[in-house]
Structures are given as structure tokens and as C-alpha cells.
C-alpha positions as CSV (number, residue, x, y, z in Angstrom):
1,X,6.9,-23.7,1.1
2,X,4.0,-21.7,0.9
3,X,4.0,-18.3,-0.5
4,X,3.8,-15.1,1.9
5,X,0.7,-12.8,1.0
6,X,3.8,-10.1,-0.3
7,X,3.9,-12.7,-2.9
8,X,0.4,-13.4,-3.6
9,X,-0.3,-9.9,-3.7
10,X,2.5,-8.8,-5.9
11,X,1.2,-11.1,-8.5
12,X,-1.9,-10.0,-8.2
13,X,-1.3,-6.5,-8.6
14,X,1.0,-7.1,-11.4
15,X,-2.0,-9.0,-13.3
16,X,-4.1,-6.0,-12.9
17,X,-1.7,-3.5,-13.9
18,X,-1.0,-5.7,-17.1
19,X,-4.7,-6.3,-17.7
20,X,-6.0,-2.5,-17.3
21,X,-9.1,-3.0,-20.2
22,X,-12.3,-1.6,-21.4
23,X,-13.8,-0.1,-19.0
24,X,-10.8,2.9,-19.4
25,X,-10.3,2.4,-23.3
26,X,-11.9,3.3,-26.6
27,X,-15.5,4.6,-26.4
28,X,-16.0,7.9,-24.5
29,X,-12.5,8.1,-23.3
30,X,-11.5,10.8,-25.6
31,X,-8.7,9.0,-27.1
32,X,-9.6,7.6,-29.9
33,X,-7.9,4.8,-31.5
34,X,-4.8,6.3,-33.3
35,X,-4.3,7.5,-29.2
36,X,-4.3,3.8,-28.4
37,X,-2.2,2.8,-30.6
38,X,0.8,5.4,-29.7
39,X,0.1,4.2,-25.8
40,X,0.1,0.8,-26.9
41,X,3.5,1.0,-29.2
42,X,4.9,3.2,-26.6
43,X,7.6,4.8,-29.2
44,X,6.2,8.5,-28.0
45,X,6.1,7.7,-24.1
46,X,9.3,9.8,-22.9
47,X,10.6,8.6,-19.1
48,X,9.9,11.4,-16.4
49,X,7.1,13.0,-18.8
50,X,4.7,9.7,-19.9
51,X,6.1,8.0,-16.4
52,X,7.6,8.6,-13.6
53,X,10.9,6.6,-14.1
54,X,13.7,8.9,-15.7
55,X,15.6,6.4,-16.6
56,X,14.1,3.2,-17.9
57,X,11.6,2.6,-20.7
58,X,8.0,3.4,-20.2
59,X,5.8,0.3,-20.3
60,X,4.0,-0.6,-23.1
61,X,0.2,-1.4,-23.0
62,X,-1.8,-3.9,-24.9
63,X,-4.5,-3.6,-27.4
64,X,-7.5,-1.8,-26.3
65,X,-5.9,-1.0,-22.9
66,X,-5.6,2.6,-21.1
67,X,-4.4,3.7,-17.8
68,X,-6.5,4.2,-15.5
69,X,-6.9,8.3,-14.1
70,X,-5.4,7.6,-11.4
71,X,-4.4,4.9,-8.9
72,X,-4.1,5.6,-4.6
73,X,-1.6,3.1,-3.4
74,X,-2.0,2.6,0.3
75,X,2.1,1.6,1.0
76,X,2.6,-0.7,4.0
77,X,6.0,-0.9,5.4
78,X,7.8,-3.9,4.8
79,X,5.2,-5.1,2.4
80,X,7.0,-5.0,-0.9
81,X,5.7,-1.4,-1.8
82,X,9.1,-0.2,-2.7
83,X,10.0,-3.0,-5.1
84,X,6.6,-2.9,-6.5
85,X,6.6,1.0,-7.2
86,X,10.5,1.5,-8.4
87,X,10.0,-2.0,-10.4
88,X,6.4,-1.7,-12.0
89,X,4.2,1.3,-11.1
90,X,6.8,3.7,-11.5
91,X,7.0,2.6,-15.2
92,X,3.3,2.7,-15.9
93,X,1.9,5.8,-14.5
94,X,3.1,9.6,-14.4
95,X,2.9,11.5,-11.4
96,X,-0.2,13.2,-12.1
97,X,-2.2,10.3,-12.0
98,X,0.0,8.4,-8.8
99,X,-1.0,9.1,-5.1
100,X,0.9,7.2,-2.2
101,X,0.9,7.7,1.5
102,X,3.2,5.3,3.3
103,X,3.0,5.4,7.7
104,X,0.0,6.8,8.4
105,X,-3.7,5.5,9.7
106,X,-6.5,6.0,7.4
107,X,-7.7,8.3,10.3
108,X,-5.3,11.0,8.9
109,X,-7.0,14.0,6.6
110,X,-4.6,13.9,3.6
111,X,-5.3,10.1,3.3
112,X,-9.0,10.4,3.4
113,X,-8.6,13.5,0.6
114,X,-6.8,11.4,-1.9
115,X,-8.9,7.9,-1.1
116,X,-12.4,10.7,-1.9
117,X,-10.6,12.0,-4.9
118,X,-9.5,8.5,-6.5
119,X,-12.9,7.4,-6.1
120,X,-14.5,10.4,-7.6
121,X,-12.3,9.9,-11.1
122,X,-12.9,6.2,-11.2
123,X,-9.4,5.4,-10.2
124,X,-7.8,2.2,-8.4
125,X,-6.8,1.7,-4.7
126,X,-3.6,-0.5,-4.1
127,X,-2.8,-2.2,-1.0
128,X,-0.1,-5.1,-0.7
129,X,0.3,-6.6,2.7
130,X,2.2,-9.8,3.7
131,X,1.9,-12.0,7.0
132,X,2.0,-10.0,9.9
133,X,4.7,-12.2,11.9
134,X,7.1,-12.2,8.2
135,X,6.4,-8.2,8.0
136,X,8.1,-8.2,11.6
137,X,10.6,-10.4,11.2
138,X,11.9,-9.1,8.3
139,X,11.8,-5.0,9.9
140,X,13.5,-5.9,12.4
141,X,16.6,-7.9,10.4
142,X,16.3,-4.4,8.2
143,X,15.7,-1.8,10.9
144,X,15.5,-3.3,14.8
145,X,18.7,-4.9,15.7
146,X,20.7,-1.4,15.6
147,X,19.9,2.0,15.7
148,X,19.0,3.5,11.8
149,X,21.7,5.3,10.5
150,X,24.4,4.5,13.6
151,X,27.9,2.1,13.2
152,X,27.1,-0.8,14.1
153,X,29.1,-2.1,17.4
154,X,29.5,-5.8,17.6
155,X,27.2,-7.6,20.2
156,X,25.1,-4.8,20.6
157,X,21.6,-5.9,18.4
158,X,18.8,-5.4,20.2
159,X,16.9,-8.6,21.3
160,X,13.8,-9.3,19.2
161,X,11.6,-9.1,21.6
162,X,12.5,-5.8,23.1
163,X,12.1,-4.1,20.0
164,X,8.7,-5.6,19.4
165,X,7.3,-4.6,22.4
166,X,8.9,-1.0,23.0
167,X,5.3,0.6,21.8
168,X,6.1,2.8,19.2
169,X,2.9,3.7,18.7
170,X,1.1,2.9,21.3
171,X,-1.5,5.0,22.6
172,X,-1.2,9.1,22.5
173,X,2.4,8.4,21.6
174,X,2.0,9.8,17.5
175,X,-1.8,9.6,16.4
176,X,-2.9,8.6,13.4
177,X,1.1,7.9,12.7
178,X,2.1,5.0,11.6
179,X,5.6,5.0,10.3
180,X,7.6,2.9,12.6
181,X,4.6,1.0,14.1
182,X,5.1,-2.9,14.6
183,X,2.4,-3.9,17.1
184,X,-1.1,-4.1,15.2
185,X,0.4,-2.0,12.5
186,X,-2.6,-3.8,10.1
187,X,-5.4,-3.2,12.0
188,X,-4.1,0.3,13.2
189,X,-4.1,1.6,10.2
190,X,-7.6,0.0,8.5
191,X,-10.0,0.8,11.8
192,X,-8.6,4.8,11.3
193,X,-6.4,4.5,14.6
194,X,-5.8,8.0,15.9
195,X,-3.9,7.4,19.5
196,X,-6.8,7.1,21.5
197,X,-8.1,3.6,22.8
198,X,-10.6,1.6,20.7
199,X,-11.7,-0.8,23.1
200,X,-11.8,-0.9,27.7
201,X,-8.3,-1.7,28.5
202,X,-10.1,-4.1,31.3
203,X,-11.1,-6.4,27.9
204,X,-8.2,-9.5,27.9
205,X,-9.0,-8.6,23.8
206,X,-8.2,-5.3,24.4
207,X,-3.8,-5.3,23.5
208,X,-2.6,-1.2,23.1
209,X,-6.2,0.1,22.5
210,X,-7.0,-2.1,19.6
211,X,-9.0,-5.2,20.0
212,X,-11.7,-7.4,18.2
213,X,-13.9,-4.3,17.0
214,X,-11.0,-2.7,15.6
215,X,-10.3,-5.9,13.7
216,X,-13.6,-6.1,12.7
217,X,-13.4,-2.5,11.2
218,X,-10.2,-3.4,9.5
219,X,-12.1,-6.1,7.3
220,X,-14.6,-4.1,7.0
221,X,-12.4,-1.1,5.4
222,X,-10.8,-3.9,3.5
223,X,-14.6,-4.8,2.0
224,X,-15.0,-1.0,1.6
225,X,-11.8,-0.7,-0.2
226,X,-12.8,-3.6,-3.0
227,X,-10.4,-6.2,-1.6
228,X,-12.5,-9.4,-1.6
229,X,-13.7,-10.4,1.5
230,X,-11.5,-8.4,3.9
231,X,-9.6,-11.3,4.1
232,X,-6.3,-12.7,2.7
233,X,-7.4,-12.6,-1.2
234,X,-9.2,-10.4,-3.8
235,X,-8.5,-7.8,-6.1
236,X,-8.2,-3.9,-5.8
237,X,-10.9,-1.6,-7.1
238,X,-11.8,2.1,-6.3
């Protein structure tokens, strides 16, 4: 069984975060080595001061490692993010140093300010995604067959198919948000989707104002981003 891109990512991410190296350690960082050696121990790190978990240990780094200033994670619904932050990042960075915006286009202001400001301190970008028809599949078992937060009434689910297609955010419906978005949710939120059409609804490519320019633009913001070839590999870079 092959693995979804959730997984592929996770690992990948994971093998970053573990292998954070020179080029934020020692020399010019400030640090010093006796300040390497306390991050690397990690008897000093206090949860909810040195990290953002309260509860749980801080993580330990290697030799010759340092966190980075500070890393922008991009969260896609239903791609993993919250087992990935409560499980690894919230145990490696302090809140200082973490950005995350989860449901929204990169079209919206707040995004773009944090994307400008990680790039300006040498941080990382995160992303993890997962295979569009899986993300779908699995929202909908989580969120689609009955109403969020209503008691469940026997033989009342909502067919698949009726909450795929019920255009959340189609066009003018929420702008540049994303947060309960199934249809194109990927390339939505890489080609800066802001309600308005992206392509001549006459097109046959042309599917709720996204079509193959917008897809285009999403690799392309992938590229931008440092994720390999805008594709389904590579690593994540500022």
C-alpha cells in the first residue's frame, strides 16, 4: 500500500526539524558553545517558556544544532498539521519564533506579512499536504456526514457527494477564506484565490473560477516557497 503524501511529508518534516545544523549554529550566532550545550542537554528548557508545550518535555537538540528564528507553517486542513504541531513542533519551538495560519488563501494580508517576515530572519516555511481525494474523504468521515457540533440522528449523514459539491467557497461566497473549502482547496489557496474568477467560466478547464493557470501558479508558489519542484516532493526552506 503506498504511502499518502501526509505521510511522506510528515517524515520529511520530521527529518528537518531533527537535522536543524550549521547554518543556524556556532559562528556568528551569538550563542556561543557553552549556549549550545545547555540547548543541546535541554536540563534548562522549561515547557511554556523554552517551548510551547506546558506539559511535556522540551526537545532536546543535537550537537552543533540551533533552532531556527523562526518557522511559518502554512496548516492545511486535514493534512496532519494538528498531529504534527501538538506532537513535534509544539515541543521544539516557543511561541515567539512559531507563526501558523490555518484556512486562508495566500491572497490574505496577514499571511503575506508573516511569509515577508520569516523570510527576512532566515526562517523556515512548512507546508504538509496529502492526496487531494484522501484529504476529502477523510473531512468528510470527520466533519460532512452531520452537522459540526449537532446529535447525531440515525439515517441522516449527508451523501458524499452532496457535501462535496455544496461550494463552500465558491466564488464571492468568503474571499481569500479558506477554512471549510473542499473543492480545489490546494490550488485555491497557492494561486492567492480571493473569490473572484481566475479563468472564463466558458473554458471546460475553468471548474468554480480556478483552472489550469491557477494550477500553474500553485506550483509555481510551491517553487517560490522551496518545495522542490512544485510537485509531490522536496524539502521546505524560507
Amino acid at each position: 500500500q503506498r504511502p499518502t503524501l501526509a505521510k511522506m511529508w510528515g517524515l520529511l518534516v520530521i527529518g528537518l526539524l531533527l537535522g536543524i545544523t550549521s547554518s543556524h549554529s556556532t559562528d556568528g550566532s551569538g550563542h556561543g558553545a557553552e549556549g549550545h550545550r545547555r540547548l543541546s542537554d535541554g536540563k534548562d528548557m522549561v515547557p511554556g517558556v523554552d517551548c510551547i508545550s506546558k506539559k511535556l518535555p522540551c526537545a532536546p537538540l543535537g550537537e552543533r544544532c540551533e533552532r531556527p528564528p523562526m518557522i511559518f507553517v502554512i496548516k492545511m486542513r486535514g493534512c496532519g498539521g494538528k498531529m504534527m504541531g501538538e506532537g513535534v513542533l509544539n515541543h521544539v519551538f516557543n511561541r515567539s519564533s512559531f507563526l501558523v495560519h490555518e484556512g486562508w488563501s495566500l491572497a490574505h494580508p496577514p499571511v503575506q506579512r508573516s511569509l515577508d517576515a520569516t523570510r527576512a530572519s532566515n526562517g523556515l516555511v512548512m507546508m504538509m499536504m496529502r492526496d487531494p481525494i484522501e484529504r476529502a474523504l477523510s473531512r468528510y468521515w470527520f466533519e460532512g456526514r452531520w452537522p459540526l457540533f449537532q446529535k447525531r440522528a440515525d439515517g441522516a449523514e449527508q451523501p458524499f457527494g452532496t457535501w462535496l459539491s455544496r461550494g463552500h467557497c465558491s466564488l464571492g461566497r468568503r474571499g481569500a477564506r479558506l477554512w471549510d473549502c473542499t473543492e480545489n482547496y490546494y490550488v485555491k489557496t497557492l494561486s492567492h484565490w480571493t473569490g473572484e474568477a481566475q479563468c472564463d467560466e466558458a473554458d471546460p478547464d475553468c471548474v468554480d473560477g480556478v483552472g489550469l493557470a491557477a494550477l500553474e501558479t500553485s506550483k509555481k508558489t510551491l517553487r517560490d516557497l522551496g518545495f522542490g519542484d512544485g510537485g509531490g516532493g522536496g524539502g521546505g526552506g524560507g
